[in-house]
TORKOL-4160 file (C-alpha; in steps of 0.2 Angstrom, whole numbers, padded with zeros to 4 digits, m for minus):
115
<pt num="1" X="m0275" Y="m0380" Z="0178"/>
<pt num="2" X="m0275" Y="m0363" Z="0169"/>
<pt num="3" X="m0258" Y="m0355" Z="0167"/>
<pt num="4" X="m0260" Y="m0338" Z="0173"/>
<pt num="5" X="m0268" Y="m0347" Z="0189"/>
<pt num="6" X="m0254" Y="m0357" Z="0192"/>
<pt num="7" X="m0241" Y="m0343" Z="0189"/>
<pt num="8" X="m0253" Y="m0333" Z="0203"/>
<pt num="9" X="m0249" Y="m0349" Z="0212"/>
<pt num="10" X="m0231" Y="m0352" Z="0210"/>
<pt num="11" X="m0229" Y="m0333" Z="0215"/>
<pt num="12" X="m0237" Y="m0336" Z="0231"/>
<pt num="13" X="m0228" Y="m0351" Z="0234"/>
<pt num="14" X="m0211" Y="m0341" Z="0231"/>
<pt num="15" X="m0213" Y="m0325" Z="0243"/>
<pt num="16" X="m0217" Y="m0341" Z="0255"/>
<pt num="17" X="m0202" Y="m0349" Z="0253"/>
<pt num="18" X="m0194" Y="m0332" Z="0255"/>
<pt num="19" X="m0202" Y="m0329" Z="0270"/>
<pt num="20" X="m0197" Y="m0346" Z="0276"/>
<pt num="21" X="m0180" Y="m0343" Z="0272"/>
<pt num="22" X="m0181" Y="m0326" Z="0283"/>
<pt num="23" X="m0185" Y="m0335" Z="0296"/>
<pt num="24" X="m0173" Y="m0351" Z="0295"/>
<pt num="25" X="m0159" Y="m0338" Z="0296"/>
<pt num="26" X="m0167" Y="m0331" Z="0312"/>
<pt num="27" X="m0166" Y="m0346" Z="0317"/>
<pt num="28" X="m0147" Y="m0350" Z="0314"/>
<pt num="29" X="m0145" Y="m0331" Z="0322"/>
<pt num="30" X="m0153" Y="m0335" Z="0338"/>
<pt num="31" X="m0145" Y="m0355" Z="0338"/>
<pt num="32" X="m0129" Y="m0345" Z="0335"/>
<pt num="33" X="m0135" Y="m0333" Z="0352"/>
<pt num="34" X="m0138" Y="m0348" Z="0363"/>
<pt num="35" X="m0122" Y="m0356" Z="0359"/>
<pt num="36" X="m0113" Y="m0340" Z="0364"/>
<pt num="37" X="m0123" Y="m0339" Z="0380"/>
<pt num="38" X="m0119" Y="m0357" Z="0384"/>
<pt num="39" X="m0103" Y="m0356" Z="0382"/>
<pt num="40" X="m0101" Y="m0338" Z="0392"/>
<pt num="41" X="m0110" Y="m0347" Z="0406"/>
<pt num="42" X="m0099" Y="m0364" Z="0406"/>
<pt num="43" X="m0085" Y="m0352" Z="0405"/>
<pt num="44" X="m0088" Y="m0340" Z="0417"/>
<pt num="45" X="m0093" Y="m0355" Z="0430"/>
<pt num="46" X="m0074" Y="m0363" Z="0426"/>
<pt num="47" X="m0065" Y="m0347" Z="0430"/>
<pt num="48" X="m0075" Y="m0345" Z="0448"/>
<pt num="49" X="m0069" Y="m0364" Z="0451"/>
<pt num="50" X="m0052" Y="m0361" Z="0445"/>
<pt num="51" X="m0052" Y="m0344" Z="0457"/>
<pt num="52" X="m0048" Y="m0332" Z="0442"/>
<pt num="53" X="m0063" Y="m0324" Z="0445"/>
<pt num="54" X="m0071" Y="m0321" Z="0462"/>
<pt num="55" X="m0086" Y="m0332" Z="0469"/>
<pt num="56" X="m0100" Y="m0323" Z="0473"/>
<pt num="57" X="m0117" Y="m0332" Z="0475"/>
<pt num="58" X="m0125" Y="m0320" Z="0463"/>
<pt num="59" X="m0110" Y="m0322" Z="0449"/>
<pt num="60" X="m0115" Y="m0342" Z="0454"/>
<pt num="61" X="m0132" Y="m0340" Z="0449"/>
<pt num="62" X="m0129" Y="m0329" Z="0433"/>
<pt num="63" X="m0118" Y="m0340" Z="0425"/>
<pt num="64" X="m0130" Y="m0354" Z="0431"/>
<pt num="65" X="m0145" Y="m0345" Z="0421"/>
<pt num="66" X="m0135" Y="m0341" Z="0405"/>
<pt num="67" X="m0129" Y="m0359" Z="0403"/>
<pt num="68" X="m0146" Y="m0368" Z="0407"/>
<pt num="69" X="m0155" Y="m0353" Z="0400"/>
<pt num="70" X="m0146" Y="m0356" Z="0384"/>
<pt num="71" X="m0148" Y="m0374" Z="0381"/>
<pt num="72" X="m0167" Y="m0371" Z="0385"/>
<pt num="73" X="m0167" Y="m0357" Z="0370"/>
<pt num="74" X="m0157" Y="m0368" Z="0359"/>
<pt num="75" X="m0167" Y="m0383" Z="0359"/>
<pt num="76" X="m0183" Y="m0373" Z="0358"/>
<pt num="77" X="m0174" Y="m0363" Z="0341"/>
<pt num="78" X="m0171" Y="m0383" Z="0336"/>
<pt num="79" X="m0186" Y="m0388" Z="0335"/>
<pt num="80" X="m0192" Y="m0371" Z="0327"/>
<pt num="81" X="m0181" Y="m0375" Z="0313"/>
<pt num="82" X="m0186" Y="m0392" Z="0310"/>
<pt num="83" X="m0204" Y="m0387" Z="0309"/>
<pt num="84" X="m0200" Y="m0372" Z="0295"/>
<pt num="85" X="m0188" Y="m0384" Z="0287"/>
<pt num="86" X="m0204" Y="m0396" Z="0285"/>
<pt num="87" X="m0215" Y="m0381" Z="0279"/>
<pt num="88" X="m0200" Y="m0378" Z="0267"/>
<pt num="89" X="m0202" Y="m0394" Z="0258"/>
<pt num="90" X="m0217" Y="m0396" Z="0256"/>
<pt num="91" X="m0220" Y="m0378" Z="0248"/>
<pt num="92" X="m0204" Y="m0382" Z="0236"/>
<pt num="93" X="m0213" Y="m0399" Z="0231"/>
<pt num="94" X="m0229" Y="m0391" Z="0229"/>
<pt num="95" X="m0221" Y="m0377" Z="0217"/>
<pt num="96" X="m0212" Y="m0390" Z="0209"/>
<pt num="97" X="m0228" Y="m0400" Z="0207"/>
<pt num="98" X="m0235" Y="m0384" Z="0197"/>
<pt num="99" X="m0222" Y="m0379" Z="0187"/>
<pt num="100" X="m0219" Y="m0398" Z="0181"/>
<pt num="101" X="m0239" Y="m0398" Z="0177"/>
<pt num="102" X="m0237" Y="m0383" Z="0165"/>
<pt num="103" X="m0228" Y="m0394" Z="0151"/>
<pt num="104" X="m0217" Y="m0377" Z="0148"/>
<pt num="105" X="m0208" Y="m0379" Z="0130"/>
<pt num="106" X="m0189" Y="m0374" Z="0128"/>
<pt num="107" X="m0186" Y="m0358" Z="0120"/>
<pt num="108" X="m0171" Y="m0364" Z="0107"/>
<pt num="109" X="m0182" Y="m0378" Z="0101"/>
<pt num="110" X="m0201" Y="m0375" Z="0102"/>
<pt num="111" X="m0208" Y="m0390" Z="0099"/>
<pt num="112" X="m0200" Y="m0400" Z="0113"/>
<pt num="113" X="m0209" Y="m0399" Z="0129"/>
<pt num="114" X="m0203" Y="m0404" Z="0148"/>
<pt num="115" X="m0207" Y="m0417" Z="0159"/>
């Protein structure tokens, strides 16, 4: 493979993982988010049923939605992740690939190449 069209290539590659990495930390933001809603609604429904917190059917139903709503958003984020972790990999093996097919030579010594 020619060199300046691998270097073309390993760029792409790179703003690719870049991106990917953008969006795994999304990811862990809105895994974080669910979490937090999940816990606010688990939390909320123990204080009604320990009476610390008045029972209203609407205060019921709130705290229903943001605990179920957040263990629907968490396992949709999970299986997001896993999918861009997968993408991830293979683009880091692929840019691996390429670099290791160059044969690039050490600067210090010249005449050794790596495999």
């Amino acid at each position: 493979m020619n060199d300046n069209l691998a270097h073309s290539d390993i760029a792409r590659l790179e703003e690719r993982i870049e991106e990917l990495h953008q969006s795994l930390a999304r990811c862990d933001k809105i895994a974080m988010a669910a979490q937090i809603a999940i816990g606010g609604g688990v939390l909320w429904l123990v204080l009604m049923l320990v009476t610390l917190l008045p029972f209203s059917p609407t205060a019921l139903f709130a705290a229903l939605a943001s605990g179920l709503g957040g263990v629907v958003l968490l396992g949709s984020n999970k299986t997001t992740r896993e999918e861009l972790d997968g993408q991830l990999q293979a683009l880091e093996d692929r840019r691996r690939a390429l670099i290791d097919a160059m044969r690039l030579r050490l600067v210090e010594d010249p005449g050794v190449t790596l495999h």
